[in-house]
N, C-alpha and C positions, 0 to 999 in steps of 0.2 A: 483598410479592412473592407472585405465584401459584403455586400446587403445579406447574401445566405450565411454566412457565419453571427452576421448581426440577428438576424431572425431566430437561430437556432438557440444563441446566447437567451433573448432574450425568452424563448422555451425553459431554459433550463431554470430562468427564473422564477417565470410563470408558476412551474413546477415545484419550487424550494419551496414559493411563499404556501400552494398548498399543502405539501407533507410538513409544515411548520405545527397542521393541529391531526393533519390525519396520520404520521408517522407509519407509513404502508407499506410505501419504497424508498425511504429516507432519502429522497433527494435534498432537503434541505443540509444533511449532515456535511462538514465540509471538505471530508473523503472524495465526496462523490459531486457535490457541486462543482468543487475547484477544477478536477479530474476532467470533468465534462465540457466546461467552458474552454480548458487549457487543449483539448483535445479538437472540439472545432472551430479554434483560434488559430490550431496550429504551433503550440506551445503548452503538447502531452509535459513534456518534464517539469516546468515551472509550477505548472495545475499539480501535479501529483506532489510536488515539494511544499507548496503552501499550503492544500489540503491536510497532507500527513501533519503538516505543523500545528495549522488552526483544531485538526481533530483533536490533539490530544489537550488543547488548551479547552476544546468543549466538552472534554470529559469533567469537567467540573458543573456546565449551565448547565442545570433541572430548576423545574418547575416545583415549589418544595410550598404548600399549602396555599394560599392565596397569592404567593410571592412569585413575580414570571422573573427567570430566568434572561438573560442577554439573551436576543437574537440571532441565533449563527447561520440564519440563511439569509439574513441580507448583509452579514459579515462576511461569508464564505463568498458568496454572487459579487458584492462590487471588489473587492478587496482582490478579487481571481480576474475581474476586469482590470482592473488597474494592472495586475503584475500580466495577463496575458496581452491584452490590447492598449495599454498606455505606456508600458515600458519601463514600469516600475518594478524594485526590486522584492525577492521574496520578503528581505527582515524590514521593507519597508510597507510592504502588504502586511507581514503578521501587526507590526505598530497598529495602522490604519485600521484595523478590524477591530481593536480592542473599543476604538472610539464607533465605529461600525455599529457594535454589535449593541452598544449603550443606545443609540439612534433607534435602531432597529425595535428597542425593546421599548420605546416612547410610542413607534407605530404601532406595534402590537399592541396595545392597550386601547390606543385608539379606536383601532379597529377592531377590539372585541369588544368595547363599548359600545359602538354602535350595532355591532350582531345581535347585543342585548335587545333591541328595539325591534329586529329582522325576527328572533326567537317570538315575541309575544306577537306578531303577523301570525309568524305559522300557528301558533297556539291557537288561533281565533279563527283561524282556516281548517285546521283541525277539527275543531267545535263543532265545523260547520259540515264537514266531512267531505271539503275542497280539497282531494290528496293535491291534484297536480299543482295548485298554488301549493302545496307544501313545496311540494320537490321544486317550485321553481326558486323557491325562498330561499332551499336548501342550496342550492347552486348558486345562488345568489349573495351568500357567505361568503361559501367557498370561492367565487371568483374576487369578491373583497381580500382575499387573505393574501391570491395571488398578486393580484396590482399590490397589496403593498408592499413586494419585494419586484415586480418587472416596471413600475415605475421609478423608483427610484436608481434600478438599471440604467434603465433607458436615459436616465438622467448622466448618468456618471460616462458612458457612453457618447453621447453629444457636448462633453465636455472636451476640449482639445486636447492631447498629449501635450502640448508644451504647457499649457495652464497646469495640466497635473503635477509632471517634472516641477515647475514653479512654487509650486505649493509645499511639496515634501520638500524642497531646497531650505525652504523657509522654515520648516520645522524647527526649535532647535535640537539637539543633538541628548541634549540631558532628557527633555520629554520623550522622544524616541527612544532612548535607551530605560527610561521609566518605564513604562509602556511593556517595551520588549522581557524586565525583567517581572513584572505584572503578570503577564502569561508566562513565566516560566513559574511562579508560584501556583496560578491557577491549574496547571498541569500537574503539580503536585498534590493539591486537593483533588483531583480530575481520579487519578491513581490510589489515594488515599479512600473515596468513597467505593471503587471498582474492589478492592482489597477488603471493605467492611462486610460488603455483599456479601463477600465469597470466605470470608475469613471461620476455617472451622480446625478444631485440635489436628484432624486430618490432613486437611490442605497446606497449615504450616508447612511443615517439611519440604514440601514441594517448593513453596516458595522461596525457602532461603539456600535449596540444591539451585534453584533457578537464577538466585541474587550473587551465588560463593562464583558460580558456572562464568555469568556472565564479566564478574568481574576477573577474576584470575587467569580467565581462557582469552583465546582468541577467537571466539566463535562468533557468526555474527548474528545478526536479527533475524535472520533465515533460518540460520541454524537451530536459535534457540526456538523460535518455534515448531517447525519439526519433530525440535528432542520431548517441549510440552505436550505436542501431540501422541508422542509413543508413551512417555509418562501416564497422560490420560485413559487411551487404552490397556496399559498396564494395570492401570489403578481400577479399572472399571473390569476387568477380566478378571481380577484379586479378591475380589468384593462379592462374598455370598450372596445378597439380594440381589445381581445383576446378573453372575451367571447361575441361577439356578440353584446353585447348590446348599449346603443346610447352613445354622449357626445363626438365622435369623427368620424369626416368623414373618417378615415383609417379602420375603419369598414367595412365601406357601401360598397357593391359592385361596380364595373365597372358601370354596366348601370344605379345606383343609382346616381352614381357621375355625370356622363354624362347629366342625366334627370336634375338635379341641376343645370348643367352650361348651358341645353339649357332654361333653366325658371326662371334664369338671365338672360340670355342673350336677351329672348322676355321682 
């Protein structure tokens, strides 16, 4: 592997560990991390296969009150090294990320604990109305978030390929396959909150034209969303408050409304 694919890799991590809290340009999501790494590794398809797989098992990880969520950017980042630059297989990447992503979410603690102490800096610089020690403090987070996912890189990275191979050999086959069915559950949660979102008497319908489609047809993942996309515009063309037309006062404009409740109100 060349030093410039090694550099680049380790951008993308640099990268993950920060949209981990800024969420901006989802580099850490593992769509885009896997895709990235697999791309200037030289191994676009593996990237894109692990990514798609690992994303839908992160549709499950949220942050859900004081509770953090698994880590999936330093699930997605070493897990995409492994399968792009060590030789490792994708359902041996998705395994490895699950324990990944447990890791990840020990650093991430870590490392917001200590921000707690970088916050009350700025607070006192603040006070004092030292902006630029803010902003330096500020940055000075933000590049804590990012080592804690290009460090660990870098680490998995200066590991040998054969040590790797070694390691998953050693696995056994029942935790692997535990593992592997572990994220096939979590994928189902992952889909089950994305459905709660969106779940309204209207949307039903669409959903189970989408669920009867996919399975009796032969249509495939392209297809169907395509046909969700015409469904949508359908549904939103159909729909008096969207185009215009009457049968709902969320239409009408402000001084429409307004004119309404002053001829009530005489």
């Amino acid at each position: 592997m060349n030093v410039v694919s090694i550099i680049f890799v380790l951008v993308v991590a640099f990268l993950a560990g920060l949209e981990g809290v800024l969420d901006e340009w989802q580099f850490h999501q593992p769509i885009v991390a896997c895709t990235l790494i697999g791309i200037v590794t030289g191994h676009p398809m593996e990237g894109v296969l692990l990514g798609g797989t690992l994303q839908m098992v992160a549709l499950g990880w949220m942050n859900i009150g004081a509770a953090v969520a698994p880590d999936a950017a330093l699930a997605s980042v070493a897990s995409a090294i492994l399968v792009c630059m060590k030789g490792a297989s994708v359902a041996d990447g998705v395994a490895s990320a699950m324990a990944l992503a447990v890791a990840g979410l020990v650093l991430t603690i870590f490392i917001r604990t200590i921000t707690v102490g970088i916050i009350h800096l700025a607070d006192a610089a603040a006070d004092q109305g030292n902006l630029a020690r803010v902003n330096r403090l500020h940055l000075s987070a933000l590049t804590l978030q990012g080592l804690r996912i290009l460090i660990p890189a870098a680490f998995v990275i200066a590991v040998p390929a054969e040590a790797v191979q070694a390691a998953l050999e050693v696995i056994p086959a029942w935790i692997s396959g535990g593992l592997a069915a572990a994220g096939g559950f979590i994928v189902v949660v992952g889909y089950a909150m994305v459905i709660n979102m969106m779940a309204t008497k209207e949307l039903w319908p669409f959903f189970f034209i989408g669920f009867v489609l996919s399975v009796l047809s032969g249509i495939t993942l392209i297809g169907m969303g395509i046909l969700g996309v015409c469904l949508a515009f359908i549904y939103i063309n159909l729909k008096p408050e969207f185009n215009g037309g009457g049968g709902s006062s969320r239409g009408d404009s402000v001084d429409d409304q307004l004119d309404m409740i002053m001829n009530d109100y005489e």
